[in-house]
C-alpha positions in Angstrom: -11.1 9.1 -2.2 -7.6 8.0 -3.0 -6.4 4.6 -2.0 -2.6 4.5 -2.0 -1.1 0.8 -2.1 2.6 0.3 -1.2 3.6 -3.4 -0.8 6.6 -3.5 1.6 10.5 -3.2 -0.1 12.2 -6.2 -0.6 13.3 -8.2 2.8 14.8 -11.3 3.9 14.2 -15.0 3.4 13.1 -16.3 6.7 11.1 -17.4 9.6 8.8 -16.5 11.3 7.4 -14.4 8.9 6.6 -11.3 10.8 10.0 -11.1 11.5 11.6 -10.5 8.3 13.5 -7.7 7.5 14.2 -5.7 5.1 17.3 -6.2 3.1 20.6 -3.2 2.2 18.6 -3.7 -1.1 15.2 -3.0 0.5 16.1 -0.3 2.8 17.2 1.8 -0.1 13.8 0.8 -2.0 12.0 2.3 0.9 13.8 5.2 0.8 13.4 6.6 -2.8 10.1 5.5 -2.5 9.1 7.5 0.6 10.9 10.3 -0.7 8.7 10.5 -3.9 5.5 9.9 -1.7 6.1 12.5 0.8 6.5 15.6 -2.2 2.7 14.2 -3.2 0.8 12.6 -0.2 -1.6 15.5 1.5 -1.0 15.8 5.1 -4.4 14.4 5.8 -3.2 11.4 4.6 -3.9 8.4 6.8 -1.2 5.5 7.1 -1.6 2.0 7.8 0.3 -0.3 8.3 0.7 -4.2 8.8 2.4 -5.2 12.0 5.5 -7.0 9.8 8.7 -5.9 10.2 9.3 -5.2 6.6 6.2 -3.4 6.0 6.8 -1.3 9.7 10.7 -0.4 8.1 9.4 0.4 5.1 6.6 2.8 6.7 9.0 4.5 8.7 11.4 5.6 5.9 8.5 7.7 5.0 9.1 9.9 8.1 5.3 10.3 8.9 3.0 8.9 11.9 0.9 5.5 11.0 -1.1 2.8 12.5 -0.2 -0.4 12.9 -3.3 -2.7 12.0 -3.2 -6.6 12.8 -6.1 -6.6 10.1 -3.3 -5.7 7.6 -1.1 -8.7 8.2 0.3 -11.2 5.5 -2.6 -13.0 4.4 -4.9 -10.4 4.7 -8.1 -10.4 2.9 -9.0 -7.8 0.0 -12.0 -7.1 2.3 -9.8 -6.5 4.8 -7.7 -4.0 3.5 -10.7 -2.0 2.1 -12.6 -1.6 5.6 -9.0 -0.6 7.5 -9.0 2.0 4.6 -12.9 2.9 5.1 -13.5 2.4 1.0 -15.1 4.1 -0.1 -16.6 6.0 2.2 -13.3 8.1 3.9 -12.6 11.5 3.5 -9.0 11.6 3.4 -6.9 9.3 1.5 -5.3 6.1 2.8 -2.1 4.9 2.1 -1.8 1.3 3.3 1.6 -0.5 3.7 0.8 -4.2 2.8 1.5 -7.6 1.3 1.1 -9.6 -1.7 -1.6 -11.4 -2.2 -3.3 -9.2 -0.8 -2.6 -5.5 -2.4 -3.1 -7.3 -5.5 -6.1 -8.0 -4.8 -7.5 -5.0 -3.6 -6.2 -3.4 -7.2 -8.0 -6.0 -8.9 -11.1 -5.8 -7.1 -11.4 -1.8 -7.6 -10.4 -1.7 -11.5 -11.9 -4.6 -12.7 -14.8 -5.7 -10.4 -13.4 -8.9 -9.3 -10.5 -10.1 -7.2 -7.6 -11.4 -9.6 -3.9 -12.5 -8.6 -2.2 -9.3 -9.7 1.3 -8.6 -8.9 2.4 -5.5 -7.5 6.7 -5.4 -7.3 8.5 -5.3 -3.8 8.7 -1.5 -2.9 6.0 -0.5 -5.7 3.2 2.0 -5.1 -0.2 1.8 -7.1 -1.8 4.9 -6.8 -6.0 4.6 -7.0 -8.6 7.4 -6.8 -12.5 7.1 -6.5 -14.0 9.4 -8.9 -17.7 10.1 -9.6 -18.7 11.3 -12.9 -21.8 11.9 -14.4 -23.7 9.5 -11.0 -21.4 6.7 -12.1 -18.6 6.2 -9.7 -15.3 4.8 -11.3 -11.4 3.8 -10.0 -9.0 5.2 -11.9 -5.3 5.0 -11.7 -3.3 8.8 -10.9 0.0 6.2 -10.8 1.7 3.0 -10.8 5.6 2.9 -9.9 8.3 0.5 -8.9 10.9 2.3 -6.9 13.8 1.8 -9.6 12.0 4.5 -11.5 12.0 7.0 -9.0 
């Protein structure tokens, strides 16, 4: 199973939270971004999404249908994020749309065993896959990119 991770682009300072926007900055962050997922995500490719505004804008520059998933807020547990996902028992990939602390998290948790605070950059994708080898499952990484590189 792949498990793609794709913390929102970079939005405004404000209240309430689940409000904030994205910023000109942020829009175009989302935009190279989804342009480089769409050439490589499969069409069976599920999409979730927290219900925050930035995370919603930057889903929809992607151009593809998602679900919104309250369980994906800010402040969402690692846990969280791995059931709405169904890791790692789905058999299409997941590409969630999320937050810090909490995609973090998840990475940490999947490449090293415990949950660490790892930062993954405004508009950044970290791209996992499940892989079983010789009975021994492992996570790898296929990519990790910040959308000034694409």
């Amino acid at each position: 199973m792949d498990l793609i991770l794709w913390r929102h682009a970079e939005a405004e300072v404000g209240v309430p939270d689940l409000n904030r926007r994205l910023t000109a900055k942020g829009v175009k962050q989302a935009a190279r971004m989804a342009a480089w997922l769409d050439a490589r995500l499969p069409d069976t490719c599920r999409i979730l999404v927290s219900p925050a505004d930035r995370a919603q804008q930057t889903a929809q520059a992607l151009g593809r249908k998602f679900r919104t998933l309250p369980e994906l807020a800010p402040g969402a547990s690692a846990t969280a994020a791995l059931a709405a996902a169904n890791w790692p028992d789905a058999r299409e990939p997941a590409l969630i749309v999320g937050h810090q602390p909490t995609l973090g998290l998840v990475a940490s948790r999947l490449l090293c065993g415990e949950e660490t605070y790892w930062s993954v950059r405004k508009g950044a994708v970290w791209w996992l896959s499940l892989r079983a080898r010789e009975a021994v499952d492992a996570v790898v990484v296929k990519a990790v990119l910040a959308p000034e590189f694409v």
